[in-house]
DRENMAR-813170 format. One line per 8 residues: number of its first residue (from 1); their letters; for each residue y, z, x of C-alpha. Coordinates in Angstrom, 1 decimal. Layout:
BEGIN
NUM> a> Y:Z:X  ...
***
This chain:
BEGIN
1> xxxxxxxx> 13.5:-6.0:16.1  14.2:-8.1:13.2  11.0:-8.1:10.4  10.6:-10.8:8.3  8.5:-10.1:4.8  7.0:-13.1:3.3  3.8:-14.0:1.3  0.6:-14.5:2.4
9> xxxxxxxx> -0.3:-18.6:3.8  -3.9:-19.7:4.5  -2.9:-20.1:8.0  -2.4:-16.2:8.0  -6.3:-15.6:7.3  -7.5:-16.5:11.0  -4.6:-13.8:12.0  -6.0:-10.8:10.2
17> xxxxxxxx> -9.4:-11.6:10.7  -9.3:-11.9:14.3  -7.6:-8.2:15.1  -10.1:-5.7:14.2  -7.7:-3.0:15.3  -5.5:-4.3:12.5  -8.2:-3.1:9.5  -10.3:-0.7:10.9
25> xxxxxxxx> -13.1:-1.7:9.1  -14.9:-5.1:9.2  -13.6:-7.3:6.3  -14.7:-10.8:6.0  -12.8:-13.8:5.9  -13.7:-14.5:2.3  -11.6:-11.5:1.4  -8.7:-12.8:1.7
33> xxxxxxxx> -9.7:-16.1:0.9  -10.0:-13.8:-2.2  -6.6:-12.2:-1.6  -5.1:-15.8:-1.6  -6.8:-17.3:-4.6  -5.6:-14.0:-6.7  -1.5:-14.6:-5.5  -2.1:-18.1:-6.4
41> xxxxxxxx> -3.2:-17.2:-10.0  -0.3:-14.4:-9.9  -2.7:-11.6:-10.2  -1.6:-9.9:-7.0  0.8:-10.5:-4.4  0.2:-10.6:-0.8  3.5:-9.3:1.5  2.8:-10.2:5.3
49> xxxxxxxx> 5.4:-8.5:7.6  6.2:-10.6:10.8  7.8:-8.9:13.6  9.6:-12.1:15.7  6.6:-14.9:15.5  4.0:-12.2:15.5  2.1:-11.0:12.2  2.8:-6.6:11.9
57> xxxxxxxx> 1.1:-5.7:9.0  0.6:-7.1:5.1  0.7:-5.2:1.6  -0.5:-6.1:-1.7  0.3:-5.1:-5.3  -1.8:-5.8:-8.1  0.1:-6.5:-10.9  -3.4:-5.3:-13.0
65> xxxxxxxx> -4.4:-2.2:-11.3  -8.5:-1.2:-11.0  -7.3:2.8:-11.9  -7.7:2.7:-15.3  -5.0:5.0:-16.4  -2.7:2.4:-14.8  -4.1:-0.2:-16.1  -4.2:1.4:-19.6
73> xxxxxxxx> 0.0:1.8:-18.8  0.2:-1.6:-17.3  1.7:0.3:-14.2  1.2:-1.8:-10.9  -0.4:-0.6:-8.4  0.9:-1.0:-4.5  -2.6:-1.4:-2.2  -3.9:-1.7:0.8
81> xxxxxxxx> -0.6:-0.8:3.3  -1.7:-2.0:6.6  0.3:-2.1:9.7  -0.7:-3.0:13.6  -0.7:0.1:15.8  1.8:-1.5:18.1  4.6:-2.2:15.3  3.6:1.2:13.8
89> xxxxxxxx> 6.3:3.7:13.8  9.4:0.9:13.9  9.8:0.2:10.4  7.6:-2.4:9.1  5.6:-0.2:6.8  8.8:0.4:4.9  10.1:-2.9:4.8  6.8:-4.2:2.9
97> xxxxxxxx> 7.2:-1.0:0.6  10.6:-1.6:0.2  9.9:-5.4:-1.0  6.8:-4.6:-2.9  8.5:-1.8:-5.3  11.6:-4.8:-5.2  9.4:-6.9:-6.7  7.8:-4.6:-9.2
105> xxxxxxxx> 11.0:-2.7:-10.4  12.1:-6.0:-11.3  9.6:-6.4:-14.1  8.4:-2.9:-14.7  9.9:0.6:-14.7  7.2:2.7:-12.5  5.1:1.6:-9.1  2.1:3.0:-8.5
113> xxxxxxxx> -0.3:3.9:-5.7  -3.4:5.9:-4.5  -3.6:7.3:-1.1  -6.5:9.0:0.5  -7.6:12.0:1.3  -8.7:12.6:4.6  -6.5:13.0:8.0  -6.3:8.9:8.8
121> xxxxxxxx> -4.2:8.9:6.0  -1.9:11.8:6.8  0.8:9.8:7.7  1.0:7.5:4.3  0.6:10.9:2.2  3.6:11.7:3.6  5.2:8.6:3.8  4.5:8.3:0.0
129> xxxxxxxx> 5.8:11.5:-0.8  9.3:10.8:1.4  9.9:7.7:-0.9  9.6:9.8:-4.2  5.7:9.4:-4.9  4.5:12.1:-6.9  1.0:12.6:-8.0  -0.1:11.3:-11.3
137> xxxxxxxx> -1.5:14.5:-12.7  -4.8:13.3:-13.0  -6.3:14.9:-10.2  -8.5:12.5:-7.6  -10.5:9.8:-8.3  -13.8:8.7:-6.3  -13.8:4.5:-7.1  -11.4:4.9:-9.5
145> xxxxxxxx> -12.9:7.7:-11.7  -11.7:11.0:-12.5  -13.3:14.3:-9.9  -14.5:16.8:-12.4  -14.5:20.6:-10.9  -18.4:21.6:-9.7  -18.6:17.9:-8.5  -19.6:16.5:-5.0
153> xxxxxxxx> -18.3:13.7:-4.1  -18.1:12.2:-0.6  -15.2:12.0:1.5  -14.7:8.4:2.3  -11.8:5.5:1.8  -12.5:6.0:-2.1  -11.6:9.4:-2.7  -7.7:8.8:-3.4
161> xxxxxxxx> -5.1:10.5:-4.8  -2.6:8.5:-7.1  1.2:8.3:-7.3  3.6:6.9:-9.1  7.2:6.5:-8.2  10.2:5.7:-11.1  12.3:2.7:-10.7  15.7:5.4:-10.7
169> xxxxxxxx> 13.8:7.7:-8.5  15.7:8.2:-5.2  13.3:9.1:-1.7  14.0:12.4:-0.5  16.1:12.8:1.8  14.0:13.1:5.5  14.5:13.6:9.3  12.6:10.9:11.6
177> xxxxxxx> 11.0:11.3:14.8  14.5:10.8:16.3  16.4:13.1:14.8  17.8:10.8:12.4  18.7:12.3:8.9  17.9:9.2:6.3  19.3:9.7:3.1
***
């Protein structure tokens, strides 16, 4: 199953706006629209994955991150991972990780990322962490701002956790789901 990582095309947009199983959440055409117009400007680049002739999944990184302490550190921030269900599981969610941290460790010396918190995102907490993520020390953030202790806050798609992972930084080593040892 060869994947092909490219940028995001206009033509693309009626592809992810057409497969709600692909966001899980009902996002409007003008978002990418916006996604598009903020590659073109180089603010952010849009990774599509495309398994044969089929779009798998897409990934953006945001050369100016919205968490301000990366922002403050001009640290990059991956965003918004998003694979199909059906191409889950064979590879494609590393290959747009492996070409979005290509493309930041060639300009800058850490990646960053927030992940959240509840059990949907289980299996990109511990992707993260398999690829060398560690947390930033800064606790969580709920839209983007610091969790102080005696706070509520609500458990939704903005409570996140953020990463960083070093350039040199090797992934752990890790056993997949078929026994394989990946080092």
């Amino acid at each position: 199953m060869p994947i092909t990582i490219r940028l995001l095309k206009s033509g693309d947009i009626p592809l992810l706006t057409s497969v709600p199983s692909f966001l899980n959440w009902n996002v409007p055409e003008s978002y990418f629209i916006g996604l598009l117009s903020e590659q073109k400007t180089g603010k952010r680049v849009i990774l599509v994955a495309c398994v044969d002739s089929n779009l798998a999944g897409y990934v953006t990184v945001k050369w100016q991150s919205d968490y301000p302490p990366f922002a403050e550190k001009s640290i990059p921030e991956i965003n918004d991972l998003r694979v199909l269900s059906q191409f889950r599981r064979r590879g494609v969610a590393t290959a747009l990780l492996d070409e979005a941290e290509r493309r930041i460790f060639e300009r800058f010396p850490l990646a960053g990322i927030g992940v959240g918190l509840y059990a949907d995102y289980g299996p990109a907490q511990r992707m993260y962490a398999l690829r060398g993520y560690v947390p930033d020390g800064l606790g969580i953030s709920y839209k983007n701002r610091p969790v102080s202790p005696g706070n509520d806050v609500r458990v939704d798609d903005d409570l996140i956790l953020y990463m960083t992972r070093e350039r040199e930084s090797n992934p752990l080593p890790y056993m997949s789901s078929r026994g394989i040892l990946h080092l």
